[in-house]
Every structure is written in structure tokens, then in C-alpha cells.
VOBA-543200 format. One record per residue (C-alpha): residue in three letters; residue number from 1; x, y, z. Coordinates in steps of 0.5 Angstrom, whole numbers, padded with zeros to 4 digits. Layout:
// VOBA-543200
<keti><residu>Ala</residu><num>NUM</num><east>X</east><north>Y</north><up>Z</up></keti>
...
// end
This chain:
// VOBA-543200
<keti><residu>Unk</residu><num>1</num><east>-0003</east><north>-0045</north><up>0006</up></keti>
<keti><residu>Unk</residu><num>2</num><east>0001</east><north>-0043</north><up>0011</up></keti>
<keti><residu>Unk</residu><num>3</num><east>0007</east><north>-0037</north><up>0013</up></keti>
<keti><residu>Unk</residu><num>4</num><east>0006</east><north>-0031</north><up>0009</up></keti>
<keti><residu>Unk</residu><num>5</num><east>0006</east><north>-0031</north><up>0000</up></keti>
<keti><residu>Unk</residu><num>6</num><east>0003</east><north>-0026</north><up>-0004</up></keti>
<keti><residu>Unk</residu><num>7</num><east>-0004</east><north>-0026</north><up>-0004</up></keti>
<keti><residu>Unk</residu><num>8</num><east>-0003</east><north>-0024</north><up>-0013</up></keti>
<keti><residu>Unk</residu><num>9</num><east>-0007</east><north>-0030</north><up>-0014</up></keti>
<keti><residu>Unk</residu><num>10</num><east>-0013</east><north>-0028</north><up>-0010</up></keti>
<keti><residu>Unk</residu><num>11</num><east>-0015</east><north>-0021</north><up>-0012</up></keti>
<keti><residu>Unk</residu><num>12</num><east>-0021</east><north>-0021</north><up>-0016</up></keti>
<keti><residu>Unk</residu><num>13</num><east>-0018</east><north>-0016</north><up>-0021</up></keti>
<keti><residu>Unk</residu><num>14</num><east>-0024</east><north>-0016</north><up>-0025</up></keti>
<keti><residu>Unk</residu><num>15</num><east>-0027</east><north>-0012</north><up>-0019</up></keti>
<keti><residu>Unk</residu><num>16</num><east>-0021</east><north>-0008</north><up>-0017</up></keti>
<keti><residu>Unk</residu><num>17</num><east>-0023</east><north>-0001</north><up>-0016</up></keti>
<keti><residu>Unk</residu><num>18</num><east>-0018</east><north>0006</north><up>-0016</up></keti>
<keti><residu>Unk</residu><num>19</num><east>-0021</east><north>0013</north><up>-0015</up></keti>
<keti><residu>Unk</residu><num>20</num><east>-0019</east><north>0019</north><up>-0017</up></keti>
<keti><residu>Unk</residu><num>21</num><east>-0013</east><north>0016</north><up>-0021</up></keti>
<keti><residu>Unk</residu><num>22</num><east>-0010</east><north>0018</north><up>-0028</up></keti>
<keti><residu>Unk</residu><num>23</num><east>-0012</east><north>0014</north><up>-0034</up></keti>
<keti><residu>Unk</residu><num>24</num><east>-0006</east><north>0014</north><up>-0036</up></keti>
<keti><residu>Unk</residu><num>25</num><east>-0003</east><north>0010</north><up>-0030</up></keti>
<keti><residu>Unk</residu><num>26</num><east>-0008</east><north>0006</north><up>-0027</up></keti>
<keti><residu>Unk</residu><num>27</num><east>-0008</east><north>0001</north><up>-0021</up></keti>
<keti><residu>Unk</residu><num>28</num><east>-0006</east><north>-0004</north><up>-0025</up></keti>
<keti><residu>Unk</residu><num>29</num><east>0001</east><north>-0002</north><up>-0026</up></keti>
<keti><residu>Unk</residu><num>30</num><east>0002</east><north>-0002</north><up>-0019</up></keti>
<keti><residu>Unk</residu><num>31</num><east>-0002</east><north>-0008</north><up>-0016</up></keti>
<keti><residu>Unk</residu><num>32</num><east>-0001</east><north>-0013</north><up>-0023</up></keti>
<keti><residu>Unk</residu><num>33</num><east>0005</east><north>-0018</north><up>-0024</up></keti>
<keti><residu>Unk</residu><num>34</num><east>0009</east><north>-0016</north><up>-0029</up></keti>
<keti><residu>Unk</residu><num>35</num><east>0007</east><north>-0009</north><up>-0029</up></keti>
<keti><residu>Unk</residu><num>36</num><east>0009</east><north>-0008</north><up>-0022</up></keti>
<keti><residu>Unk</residu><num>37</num><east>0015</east><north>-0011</north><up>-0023</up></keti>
<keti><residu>Unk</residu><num>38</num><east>0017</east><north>-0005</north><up>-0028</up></keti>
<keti><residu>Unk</residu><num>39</num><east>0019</east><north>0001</north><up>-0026</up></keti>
<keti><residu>Unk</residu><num>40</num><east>0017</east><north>0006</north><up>-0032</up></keti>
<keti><residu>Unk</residu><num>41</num><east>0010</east><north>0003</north><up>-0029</up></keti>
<keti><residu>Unk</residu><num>42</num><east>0006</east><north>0006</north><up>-0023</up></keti>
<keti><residu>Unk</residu><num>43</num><east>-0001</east><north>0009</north><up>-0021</up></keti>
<keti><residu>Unk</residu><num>44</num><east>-0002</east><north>0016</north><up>-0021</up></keti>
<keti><residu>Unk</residu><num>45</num><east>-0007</east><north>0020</north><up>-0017</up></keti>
<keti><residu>Unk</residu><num>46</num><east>-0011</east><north>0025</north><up>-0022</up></keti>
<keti><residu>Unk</residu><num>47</num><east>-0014</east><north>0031</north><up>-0019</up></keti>
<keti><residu>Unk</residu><num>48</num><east>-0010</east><north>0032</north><up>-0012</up></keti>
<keti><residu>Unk</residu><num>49</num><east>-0005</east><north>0027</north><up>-0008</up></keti>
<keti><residu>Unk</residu><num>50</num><east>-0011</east><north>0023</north><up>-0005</up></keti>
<keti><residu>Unk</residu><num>51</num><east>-0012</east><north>0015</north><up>-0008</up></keti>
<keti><residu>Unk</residu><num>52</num><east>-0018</east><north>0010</north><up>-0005</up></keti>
<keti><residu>Unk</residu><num>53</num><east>-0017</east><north>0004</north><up>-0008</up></keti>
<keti><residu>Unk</residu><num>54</num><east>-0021</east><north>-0002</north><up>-0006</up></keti>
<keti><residu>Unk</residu><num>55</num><east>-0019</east><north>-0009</north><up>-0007</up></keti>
<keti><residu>Unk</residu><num>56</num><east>-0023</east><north>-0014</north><up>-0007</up></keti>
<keti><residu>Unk</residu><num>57</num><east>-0021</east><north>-0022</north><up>-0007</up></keti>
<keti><residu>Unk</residu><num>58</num><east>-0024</east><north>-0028</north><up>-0009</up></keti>
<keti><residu>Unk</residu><num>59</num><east>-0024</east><north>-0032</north><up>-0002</up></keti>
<keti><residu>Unk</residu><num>60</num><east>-0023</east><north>-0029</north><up>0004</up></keti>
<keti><residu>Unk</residu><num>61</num><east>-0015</east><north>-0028</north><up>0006</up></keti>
<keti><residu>Unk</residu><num>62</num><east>-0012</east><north>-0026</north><up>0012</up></keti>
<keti><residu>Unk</residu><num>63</num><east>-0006</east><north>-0021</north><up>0012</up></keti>
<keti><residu>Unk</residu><num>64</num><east>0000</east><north>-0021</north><up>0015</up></keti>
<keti><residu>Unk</residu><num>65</num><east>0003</east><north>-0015</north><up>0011</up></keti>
<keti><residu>Unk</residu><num>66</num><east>0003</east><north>-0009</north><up>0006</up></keti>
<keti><residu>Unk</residu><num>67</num><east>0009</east><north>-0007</north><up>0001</up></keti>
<keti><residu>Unk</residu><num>68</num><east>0008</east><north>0000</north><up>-0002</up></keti>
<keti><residu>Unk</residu><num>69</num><east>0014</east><north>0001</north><up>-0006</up></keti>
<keti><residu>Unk</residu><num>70</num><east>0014</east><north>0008</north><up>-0009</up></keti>
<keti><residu>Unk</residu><num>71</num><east>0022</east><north>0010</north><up>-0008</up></keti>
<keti><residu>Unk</residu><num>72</num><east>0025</east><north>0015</north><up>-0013</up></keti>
<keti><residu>Unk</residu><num>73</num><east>0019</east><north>0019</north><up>-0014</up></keti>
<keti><residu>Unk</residu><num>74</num><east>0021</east><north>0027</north><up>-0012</up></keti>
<keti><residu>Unk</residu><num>75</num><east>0017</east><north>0028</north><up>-0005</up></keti>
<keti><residu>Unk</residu><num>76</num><east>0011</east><north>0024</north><up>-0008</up></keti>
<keti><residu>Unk</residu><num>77</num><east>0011</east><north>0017</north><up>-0005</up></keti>
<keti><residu>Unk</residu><num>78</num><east>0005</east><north>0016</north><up>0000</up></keti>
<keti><residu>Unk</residu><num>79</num><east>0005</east><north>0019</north><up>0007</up></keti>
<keti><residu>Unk</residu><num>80</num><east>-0001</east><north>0018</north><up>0011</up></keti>
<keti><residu>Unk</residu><num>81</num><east>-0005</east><north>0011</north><up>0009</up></keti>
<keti><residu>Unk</residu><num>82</num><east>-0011</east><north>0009</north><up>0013</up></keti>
<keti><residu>Unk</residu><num>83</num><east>-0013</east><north>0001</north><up>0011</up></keti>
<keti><residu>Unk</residu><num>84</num><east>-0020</east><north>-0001</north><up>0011</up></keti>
<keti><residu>Unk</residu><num>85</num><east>-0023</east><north>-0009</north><up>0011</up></keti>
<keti><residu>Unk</residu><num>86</num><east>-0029</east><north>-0011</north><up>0008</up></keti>
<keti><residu>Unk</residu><num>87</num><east>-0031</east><north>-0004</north><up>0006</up></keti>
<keti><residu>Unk</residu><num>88</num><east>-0032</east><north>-0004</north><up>-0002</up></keti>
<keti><residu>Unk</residu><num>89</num><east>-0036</east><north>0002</north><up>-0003</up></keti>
<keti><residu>Unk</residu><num>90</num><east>-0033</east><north>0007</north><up>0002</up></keti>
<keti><residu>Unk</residu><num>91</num><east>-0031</east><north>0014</north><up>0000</up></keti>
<keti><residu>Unk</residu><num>92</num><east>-0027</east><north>0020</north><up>0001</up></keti>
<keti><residu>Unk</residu><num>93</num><east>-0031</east><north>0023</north><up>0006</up></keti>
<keti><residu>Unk</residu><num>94</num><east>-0031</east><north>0017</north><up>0011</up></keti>
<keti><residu>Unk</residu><num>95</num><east>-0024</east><north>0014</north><up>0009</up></keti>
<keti><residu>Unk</residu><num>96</num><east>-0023</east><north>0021</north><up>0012</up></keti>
<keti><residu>Unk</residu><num>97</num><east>-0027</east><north>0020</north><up>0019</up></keti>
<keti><residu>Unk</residu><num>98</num><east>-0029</east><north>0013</north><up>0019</up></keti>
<keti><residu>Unk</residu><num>99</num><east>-0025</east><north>0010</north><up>0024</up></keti>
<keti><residu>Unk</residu><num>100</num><east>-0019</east><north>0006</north><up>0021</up></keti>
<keti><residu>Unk</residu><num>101</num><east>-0017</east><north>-0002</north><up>0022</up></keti>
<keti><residu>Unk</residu><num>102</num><east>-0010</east><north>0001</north><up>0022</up></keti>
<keti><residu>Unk</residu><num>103</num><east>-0006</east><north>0007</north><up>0020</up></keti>
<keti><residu>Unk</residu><num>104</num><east>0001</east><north>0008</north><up>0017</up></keti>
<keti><residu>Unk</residu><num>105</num><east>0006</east><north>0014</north><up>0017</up></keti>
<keti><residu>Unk</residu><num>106</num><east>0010</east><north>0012</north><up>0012</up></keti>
<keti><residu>Unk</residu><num>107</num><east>0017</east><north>0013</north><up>0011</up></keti>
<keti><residu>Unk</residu><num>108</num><east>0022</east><north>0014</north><up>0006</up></keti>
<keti><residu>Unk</residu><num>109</num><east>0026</east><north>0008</north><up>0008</up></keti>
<keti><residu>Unk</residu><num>110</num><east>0018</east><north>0004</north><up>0008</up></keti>
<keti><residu>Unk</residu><num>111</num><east>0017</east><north>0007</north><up>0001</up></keti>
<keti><residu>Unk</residu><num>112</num><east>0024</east><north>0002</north><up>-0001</up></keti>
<keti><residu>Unk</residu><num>113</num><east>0020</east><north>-0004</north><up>-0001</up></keti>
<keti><residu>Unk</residu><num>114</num><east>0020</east><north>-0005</north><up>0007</up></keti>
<keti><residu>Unk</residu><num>115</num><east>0013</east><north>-0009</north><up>0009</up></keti>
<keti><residu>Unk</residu><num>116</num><east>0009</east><north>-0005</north><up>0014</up></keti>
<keti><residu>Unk</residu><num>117</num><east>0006</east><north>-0011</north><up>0019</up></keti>
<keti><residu>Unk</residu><num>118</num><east>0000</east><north>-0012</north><up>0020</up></keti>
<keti><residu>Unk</residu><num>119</num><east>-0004</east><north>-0012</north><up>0026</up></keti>
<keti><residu>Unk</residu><num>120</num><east>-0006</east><north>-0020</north><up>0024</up></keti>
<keti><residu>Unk</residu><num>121</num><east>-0012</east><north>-0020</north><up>0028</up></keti>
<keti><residu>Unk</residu><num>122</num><east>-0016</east><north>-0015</north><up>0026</up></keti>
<keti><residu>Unk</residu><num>123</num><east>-0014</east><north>-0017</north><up>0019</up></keti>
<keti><residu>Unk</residu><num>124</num><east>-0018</east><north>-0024</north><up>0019</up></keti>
<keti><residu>Unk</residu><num>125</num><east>-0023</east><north>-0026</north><up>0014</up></keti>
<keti><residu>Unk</residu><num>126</num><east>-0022</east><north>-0020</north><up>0010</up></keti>
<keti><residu>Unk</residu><num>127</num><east>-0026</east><north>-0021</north><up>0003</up></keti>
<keti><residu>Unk</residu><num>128</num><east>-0024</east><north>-0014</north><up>0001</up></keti>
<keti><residu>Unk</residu><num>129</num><east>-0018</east><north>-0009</north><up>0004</up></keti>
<keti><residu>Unk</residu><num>130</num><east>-0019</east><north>-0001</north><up>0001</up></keti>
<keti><residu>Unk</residu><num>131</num><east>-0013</east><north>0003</north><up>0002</up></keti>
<keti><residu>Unk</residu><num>132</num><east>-0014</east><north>0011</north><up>0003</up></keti>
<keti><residu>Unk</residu><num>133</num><east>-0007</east><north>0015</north><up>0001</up></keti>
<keti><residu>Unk</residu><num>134</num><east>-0009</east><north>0022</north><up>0005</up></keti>
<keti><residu>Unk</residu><num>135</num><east>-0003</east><north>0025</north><up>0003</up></keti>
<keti><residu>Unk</residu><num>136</num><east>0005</east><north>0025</north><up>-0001</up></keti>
<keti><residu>Unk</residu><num>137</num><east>0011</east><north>0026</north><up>0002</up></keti>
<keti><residu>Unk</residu><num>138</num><east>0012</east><north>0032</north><up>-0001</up></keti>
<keti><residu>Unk</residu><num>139</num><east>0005</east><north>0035</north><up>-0001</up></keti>
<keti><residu>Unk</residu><num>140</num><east>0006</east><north>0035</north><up>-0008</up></keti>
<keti><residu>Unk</residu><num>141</num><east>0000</east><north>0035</north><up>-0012</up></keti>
<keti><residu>Unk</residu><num>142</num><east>0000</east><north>0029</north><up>-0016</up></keti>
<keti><residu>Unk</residu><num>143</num><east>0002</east><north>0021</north><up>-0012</up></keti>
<keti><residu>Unk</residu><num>144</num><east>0006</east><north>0015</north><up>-0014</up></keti>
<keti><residu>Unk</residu><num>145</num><east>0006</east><north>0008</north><up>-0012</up></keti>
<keti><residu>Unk</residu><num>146</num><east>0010</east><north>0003</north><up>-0017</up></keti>
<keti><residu>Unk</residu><num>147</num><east>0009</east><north>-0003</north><up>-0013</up></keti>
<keti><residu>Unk</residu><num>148</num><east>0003</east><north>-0006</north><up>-0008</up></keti>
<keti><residu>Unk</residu><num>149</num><east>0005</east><north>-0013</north><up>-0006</up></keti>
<keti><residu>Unk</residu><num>150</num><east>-0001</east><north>-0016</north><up>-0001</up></keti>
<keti><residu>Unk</residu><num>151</num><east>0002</east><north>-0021</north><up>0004</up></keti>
<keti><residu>Unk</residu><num>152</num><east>-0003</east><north>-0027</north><up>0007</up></keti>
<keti><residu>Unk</residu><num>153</num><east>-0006</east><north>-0032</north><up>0008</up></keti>
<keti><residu>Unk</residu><num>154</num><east>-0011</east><north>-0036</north><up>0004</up></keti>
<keti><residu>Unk</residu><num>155</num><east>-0018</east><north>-0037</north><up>0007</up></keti>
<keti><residu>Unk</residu><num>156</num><east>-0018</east><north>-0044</north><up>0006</up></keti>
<keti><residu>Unk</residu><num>157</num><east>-0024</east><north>-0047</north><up>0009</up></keti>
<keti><residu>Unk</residu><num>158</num><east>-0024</east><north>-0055</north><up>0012</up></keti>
<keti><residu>Unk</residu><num>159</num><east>-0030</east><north>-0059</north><up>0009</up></keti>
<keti><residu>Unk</residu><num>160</num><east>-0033</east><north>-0061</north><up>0015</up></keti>
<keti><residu>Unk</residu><num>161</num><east>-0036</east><north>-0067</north><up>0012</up></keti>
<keti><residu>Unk</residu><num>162</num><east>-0029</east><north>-0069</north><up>0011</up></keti>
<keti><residu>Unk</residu><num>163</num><east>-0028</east><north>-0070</north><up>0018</up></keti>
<keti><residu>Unk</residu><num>164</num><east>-0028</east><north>-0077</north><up>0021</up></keti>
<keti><residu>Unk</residu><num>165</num><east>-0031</east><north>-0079</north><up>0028</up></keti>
<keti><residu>Unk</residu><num>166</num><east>-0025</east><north>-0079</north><up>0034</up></keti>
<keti><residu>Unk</residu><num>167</num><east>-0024</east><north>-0086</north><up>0034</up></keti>
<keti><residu>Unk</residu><num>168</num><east>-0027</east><north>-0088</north><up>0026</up></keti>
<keti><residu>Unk</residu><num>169</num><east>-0023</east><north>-0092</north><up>0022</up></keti>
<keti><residu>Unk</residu><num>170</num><east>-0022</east><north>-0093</north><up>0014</up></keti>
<keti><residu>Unk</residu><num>171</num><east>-0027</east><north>-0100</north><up>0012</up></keti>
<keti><residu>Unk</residu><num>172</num><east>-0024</east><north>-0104</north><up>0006</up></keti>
// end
């Protein structure tokens, strides 16, 4: 696969974990097709403005980019993002301090659906990507994200056995 598409297709959702969300309005209606689409949907932390969800796909990917879409939602679109790779049991305390691959300072245009770019070489064989919102816009008590759209490529591996010797050609 070449370029960027969305990488929906190689999310293990059986596996797709948020912590501190509302039951009501799990990471599903953000990172699912057909509920990311509809606007009425959306992922909502619970007790504070904090979300780690972790994100864990079927084959190893490498991202290009990241869209967040949370317009419309009065001051409690995500501000400051971490982006963690390969980390599927990491928690608030150390997505807190640990040093991140990348860090986002969103802003209001951003929360429009813009892709935030990636730094591609440091997201390179990622089996899992965690995300960590630390905090809103509005430091409001609660935080909504409509939509998550991850951009990418597969891992595709080249079956080495598949390679012919430089010079070999086709017997009949």
C-alpha cells in the first residue's frame, strides 16, 4: 500500500481501550465507521478532562497523520495531546511524565477536522499508538472528541522466499 489512507481497517477494536470515559459515550463513537461520521456521537471523558485511549492494530502500520475532529463542543475540544507508540499498558501518571513520541497543542482550527503531520520516522512499525488528552480548550470539566481518523500505511511485510535470485529466470 502506498500514500496515506486511513488505517480503520487495521484497528484490532476487540482490543481498543479508553480510560476515564463515559459509558454513555465510549471510544467507539469516535474511532468506529458510521458512528464517527455522525455528529450526535462522540467520546466523553468521565470524572475530569483527561482520556488515555490506546489503540492497538492487527499488523504493524506506519502513521503519516492524525485527525481529531471535535468542533462545536463549547471550549471542550482536546488541548494538549501526547502520542505514545507501542506502549498498551501505559497510565495516566507516566503518559503524564514519560517522554512522548510527539506532542500536540491543538488548536480550534485543528479541531475542524485539519490532519496534524506526524513526524513519519518516529512512527514506523507501530503495533499499538496510545493517545493522552491532558486537557480541553476551555478547561472545562468533561472533553469531546467526535471523530478520530488515523492516516497510514500498512506494515506489509515481502515474503522473502518470494524473492528470485538477481539473474534467475521463470523455467517452463
Amino acid at each position: 500500500m502506498s500514500g496515506q489512507a486511513d488505517l480503520l481497517e487495521y484497528i484490532d477494536f476487540r482490543s481498543v481501550e479508553c480510560l476515564n470515559q463515559q459509558p454513555a459515550h465510549p471510544i467507539g463513537n469516535a474511532l468506529k465507521q458510521g458512528y464517527r461520521e455522525d455528529q450526535g456521537l462522540y467520546l466523553e471523558s468521565d470524572t475530569d478532562e483527561q482520556l488515555l485511549i490506546h489503540i492497538p492494530f492487527n499488523q504493524a502500520v506506519k502513521l503519516n497523520s492524525l485527525v481529531i475532529k471535535s468542533s462545536g463542543t463549547e471550549g471542550r475540544g482536546p488541548r494538549s495531546i501526547r502520542l505514545f507508540k507501542n506502549t498498551p499498558s501505559i497510565g495516566f501518571g507516566e503518559a503524564e511524565n514519560a517522554p512522548a513520541v510527539q506532542e500536540f497543542e491543538l488548536t480550534e482550527k485543528e479541531l475542524e477536522g485539519e490532519p496534524l503531520t506526524l513526524r513519519f520516522v518516529k512512527f514506523q512499525s507501530l503495533t499499538s499508538l496510545s493517545i493522552f488528552v491532558a486537557n480541553n480548550q476551555g478547561d472545562e470539566v468533561n472533553t469531546r472528541i467526535q471523530k478520530i481518523i488515523i492516516f497510514g500505511q500498512s506494515g506489509e511485510t515481502m515474503n522473502v522466499a518470494d524473492i528470485k535470485k538477481a539473474g534467475e529466470e521463470e523455467k517452463k
